[in-house]
C-alpha positions in Angstrom: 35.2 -4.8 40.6 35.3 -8.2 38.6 35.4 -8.5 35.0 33.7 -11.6 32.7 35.0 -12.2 28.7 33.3 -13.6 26.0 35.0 -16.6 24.3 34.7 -16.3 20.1 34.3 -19.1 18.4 36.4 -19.9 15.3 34.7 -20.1 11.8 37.9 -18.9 9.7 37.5 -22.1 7.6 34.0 -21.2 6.7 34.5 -17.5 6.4 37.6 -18.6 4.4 35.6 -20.9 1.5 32.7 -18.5 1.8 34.0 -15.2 0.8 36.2 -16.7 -1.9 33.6 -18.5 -3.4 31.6 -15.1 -3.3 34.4 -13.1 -4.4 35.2 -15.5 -7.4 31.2 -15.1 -7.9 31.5 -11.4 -8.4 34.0 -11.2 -10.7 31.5 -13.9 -12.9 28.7 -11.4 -12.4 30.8 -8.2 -13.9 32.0 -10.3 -16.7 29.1 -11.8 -18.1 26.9 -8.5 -16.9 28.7 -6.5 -19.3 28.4 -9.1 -21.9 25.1 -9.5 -21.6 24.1 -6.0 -21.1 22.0 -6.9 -17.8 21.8 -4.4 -15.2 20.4 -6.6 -12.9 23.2 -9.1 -13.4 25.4 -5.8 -12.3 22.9 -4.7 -9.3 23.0 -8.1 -7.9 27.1 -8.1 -8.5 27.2 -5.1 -6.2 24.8 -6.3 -3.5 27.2 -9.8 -3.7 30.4 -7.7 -3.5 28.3 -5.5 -0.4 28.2 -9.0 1.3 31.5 -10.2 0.8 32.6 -7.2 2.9 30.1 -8.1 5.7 31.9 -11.2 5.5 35.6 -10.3 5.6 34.1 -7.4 8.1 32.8 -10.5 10.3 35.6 -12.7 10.1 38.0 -9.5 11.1 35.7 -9.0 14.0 36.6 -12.3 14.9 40.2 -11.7 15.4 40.3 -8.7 16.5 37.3 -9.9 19.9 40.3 -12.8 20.8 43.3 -10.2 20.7 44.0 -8.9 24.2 44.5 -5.5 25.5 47.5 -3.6 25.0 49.3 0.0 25.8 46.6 2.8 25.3 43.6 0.3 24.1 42.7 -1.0 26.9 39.7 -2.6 25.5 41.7 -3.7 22.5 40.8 -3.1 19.4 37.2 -4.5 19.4 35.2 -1.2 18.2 36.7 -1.1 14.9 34.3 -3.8 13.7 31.1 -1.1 14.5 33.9 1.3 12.6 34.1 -1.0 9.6 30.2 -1.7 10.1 29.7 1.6 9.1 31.5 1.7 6.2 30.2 -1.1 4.8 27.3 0.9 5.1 28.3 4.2 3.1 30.1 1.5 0.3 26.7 0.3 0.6 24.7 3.1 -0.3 27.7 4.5 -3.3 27.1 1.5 -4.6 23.5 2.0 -4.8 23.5 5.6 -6.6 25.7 3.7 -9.7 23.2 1.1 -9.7 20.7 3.1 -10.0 21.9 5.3 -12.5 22.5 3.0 -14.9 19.1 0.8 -14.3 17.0 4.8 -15.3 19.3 5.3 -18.3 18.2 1.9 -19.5 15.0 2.3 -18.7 14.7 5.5 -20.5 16.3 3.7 -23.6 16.3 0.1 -23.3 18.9 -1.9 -25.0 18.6 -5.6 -25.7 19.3 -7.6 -22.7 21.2 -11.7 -23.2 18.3 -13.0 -20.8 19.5 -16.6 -21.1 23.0 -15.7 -19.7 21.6 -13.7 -17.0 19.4 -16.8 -16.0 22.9 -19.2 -16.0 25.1 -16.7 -14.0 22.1 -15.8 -11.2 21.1 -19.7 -11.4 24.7 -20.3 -10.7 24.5 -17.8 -7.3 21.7 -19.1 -6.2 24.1 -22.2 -5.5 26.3 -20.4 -4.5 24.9 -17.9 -1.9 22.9 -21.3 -0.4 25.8 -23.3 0.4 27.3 -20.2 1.6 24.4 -19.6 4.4 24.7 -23.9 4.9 28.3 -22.8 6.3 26.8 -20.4 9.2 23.9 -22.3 9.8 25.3 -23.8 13.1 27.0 -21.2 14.1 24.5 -18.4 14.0 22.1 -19.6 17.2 25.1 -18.5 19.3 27.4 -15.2 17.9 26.0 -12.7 16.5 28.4 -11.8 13.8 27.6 -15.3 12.2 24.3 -14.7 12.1 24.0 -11.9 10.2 26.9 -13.7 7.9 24.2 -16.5 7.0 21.3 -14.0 7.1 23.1 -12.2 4.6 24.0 -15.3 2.3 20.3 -16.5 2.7 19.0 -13.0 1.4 21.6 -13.0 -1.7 20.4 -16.5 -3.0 16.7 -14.9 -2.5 18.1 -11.9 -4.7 19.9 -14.4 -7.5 16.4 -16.2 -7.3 14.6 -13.2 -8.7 17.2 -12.5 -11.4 16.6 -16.0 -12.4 13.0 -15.4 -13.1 13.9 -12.0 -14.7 16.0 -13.5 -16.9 13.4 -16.4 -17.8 10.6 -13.6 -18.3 13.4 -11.7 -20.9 13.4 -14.7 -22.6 10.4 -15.5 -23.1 9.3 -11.9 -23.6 11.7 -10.1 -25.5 11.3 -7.2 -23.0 14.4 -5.2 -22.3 12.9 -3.1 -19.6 12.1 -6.1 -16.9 16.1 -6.0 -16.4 16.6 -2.2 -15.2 13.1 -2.8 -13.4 14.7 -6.0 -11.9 17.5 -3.7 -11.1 14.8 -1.4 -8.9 14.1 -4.5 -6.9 17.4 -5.6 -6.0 18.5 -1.9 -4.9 14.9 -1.4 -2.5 16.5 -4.9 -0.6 20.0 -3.4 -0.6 18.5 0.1 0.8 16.1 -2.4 3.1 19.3 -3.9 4.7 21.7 -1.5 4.4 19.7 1.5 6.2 19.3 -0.9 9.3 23.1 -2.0 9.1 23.9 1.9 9.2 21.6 3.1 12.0 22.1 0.0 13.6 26.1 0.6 13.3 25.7 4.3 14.3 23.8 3.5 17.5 26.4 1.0 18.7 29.2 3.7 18.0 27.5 6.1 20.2 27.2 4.0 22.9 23.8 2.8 22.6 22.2 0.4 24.4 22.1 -2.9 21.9 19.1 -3.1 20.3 18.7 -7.1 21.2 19.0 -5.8 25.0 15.9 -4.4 27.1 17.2 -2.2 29.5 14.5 -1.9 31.9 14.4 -5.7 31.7 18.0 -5.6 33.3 17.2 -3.1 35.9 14.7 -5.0 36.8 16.3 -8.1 37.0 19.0 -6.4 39.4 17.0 -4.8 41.7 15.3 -8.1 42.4 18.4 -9.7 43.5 18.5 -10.6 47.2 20.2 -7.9 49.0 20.1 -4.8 46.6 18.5 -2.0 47.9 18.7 -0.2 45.1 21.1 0.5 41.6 22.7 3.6 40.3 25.2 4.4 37.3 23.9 1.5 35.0 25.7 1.4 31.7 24.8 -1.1 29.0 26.6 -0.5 25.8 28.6 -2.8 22.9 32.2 -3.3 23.0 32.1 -4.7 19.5 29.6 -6.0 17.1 29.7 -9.2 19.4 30.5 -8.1 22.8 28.5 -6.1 25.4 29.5 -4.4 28.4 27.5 -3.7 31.2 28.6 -1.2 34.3 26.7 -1.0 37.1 27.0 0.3 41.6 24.6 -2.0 43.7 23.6 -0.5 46.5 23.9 -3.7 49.4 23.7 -2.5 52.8 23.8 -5.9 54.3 27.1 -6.9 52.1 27.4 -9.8 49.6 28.3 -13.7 49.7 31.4 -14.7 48.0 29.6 -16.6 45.2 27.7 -13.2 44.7 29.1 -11.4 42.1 30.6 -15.4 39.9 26.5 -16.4 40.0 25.6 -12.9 38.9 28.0 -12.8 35.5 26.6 -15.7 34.6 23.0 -14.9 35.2 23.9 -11.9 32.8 25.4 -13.5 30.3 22.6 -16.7 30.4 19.4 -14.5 30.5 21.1 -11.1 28.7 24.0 -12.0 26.7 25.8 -9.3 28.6 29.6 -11.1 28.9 32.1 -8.4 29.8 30.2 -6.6 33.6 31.6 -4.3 36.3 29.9 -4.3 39.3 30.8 -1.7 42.4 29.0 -3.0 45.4 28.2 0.0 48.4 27.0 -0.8 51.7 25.8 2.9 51.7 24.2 4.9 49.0 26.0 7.8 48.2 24.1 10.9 46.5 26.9 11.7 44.1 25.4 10.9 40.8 27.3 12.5 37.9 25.9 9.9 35.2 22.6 9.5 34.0 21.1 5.4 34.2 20.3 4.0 30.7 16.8 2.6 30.9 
């Protein structure tokens, strides 16, 4: 049996600036919210603070994927970022039901809305959220976890876009009800993204094969190797938000070369993105299968 690791590479600086900025952002958007009466303003605070924890939730995932093994967790502590995933999720979707409550009550009795302020504080995200996203930009061809941090950022400065025009249209208008309306938008993207985050999160806790990862395609791809007969017990499943394991018996009645097993890992993690494989090699099928293949 061999085992292959995935090395994480380190964006603490930009995860640092990123969720302070955001943080500090936030806390602008309650304030001036509130003053202004904006339910948007407040909807857009939420989905802000929703991605602040994707961030910190990132950034952990990143520590935790470079800790090593120890006593009873012998895979670390790498699954607690689909744990946290999840709750992100259900924080998520609280959020939304406030939201929401607030944007129908002002609906049913709109109440003047300071549209100029709501134009300065979202103008002021939409700086914010972009250089934000500029941070993972490099990053996110290569890990996962940073690029759903700038996918993230990239949709918030959208979001701050639209309460930009909201705010102009008040403005101009003089109609209270575009805000709550506003506030409609901004809660469908958060319920857009969020649902996927959760079922997407849910599925990797349950073992799932990764959504990213076609499991016939690997199959496929091992049973065409010179010298396998044929494959049994395959396992595909994430370790963590950023690593996947792969399990697999190869049936090789004729044995295997020394560089065998070193040129397969790498063909898996190249072509798959599969890092962390166990591989059990038998020069004679044996009719014991207790496991159903994924695929």
């Amino acid at each position: 049996m061999t085992h292959s690791h995935v090395a994480n590479h380190g964006h603490s600086r930009a995860f640092a600036l990123g969720i302070g900025l955001n943080i500090a952002f936030v806390a602008v958007e309650v304030f001036y919210g509130l003053a202004a009466n904006s339910t948007a303003l407040l909807a857009d605070a939420g989905h802000n603070a929703g991605d602040v924890l994707s961030l910190i939730f990132a950034w952990i995932a990143i520590g935790l994927a470079a800790r090593k093994p120890k006593g009873k967790y012998t895979y670390g502590l790498r699954k607690t970022t689909i744990l946290v995933s999840i709750l992100n999720a259900l924080l998520l979707f609280a959020a939304v039901v406030a939201i929401g409550r607030d944007a129908v009550l002002k609906l049913m009795e709109p109440e003047p809305v300071g549209g100029r302020q709501v134009m300065i504080v979202a103008g002021i995200g939409v700086v914010i959220n972009t250089f934000t996203a500029l941070l993972f930009m490099k990053g996110q061809k290569h890990d996962l976890n940073i690029r759903g941090a700038f996918l993230h950022m990239a949709a918030d400065a959208g979001v701050s876009a639209g309460v930009v025009i909201a705010g102009l249209l008040i403005t101009l208008t003089g109609m209270a009800w575009i805000d709550p309306v506003t506030s409609f938008v901004i809660i469908a993207v958060i319920l857009w993204g969020t649902w996927r985050l959760f079922t997407e999160s849910v599925d990797l806790a349950l073992d799932a094969v990764p959504k990213q990862i076609d499991p016939s395609k690997v199959r496929t791809f091992l049973l065409n190797l010179n010298g396998v007969e044929s494959i049994h017990d395959l396992h595909i499943w994430a370790m963590s938000t950023t690593h996947i394991a792969l399990t697999v018996h190869l049936v090789m009645p004729g044995g295997y070369s020394d560089d065998f097993i070193a040129d397969l890992q790498k063909e898996l993690k190249t072509k798959f993105g599969i890092g962390h494989t166990t591989f059990q090699i038998e020069q004679k099928r044996i009719d014991n299968k207790s496991d159903q293949d994924c695929g």
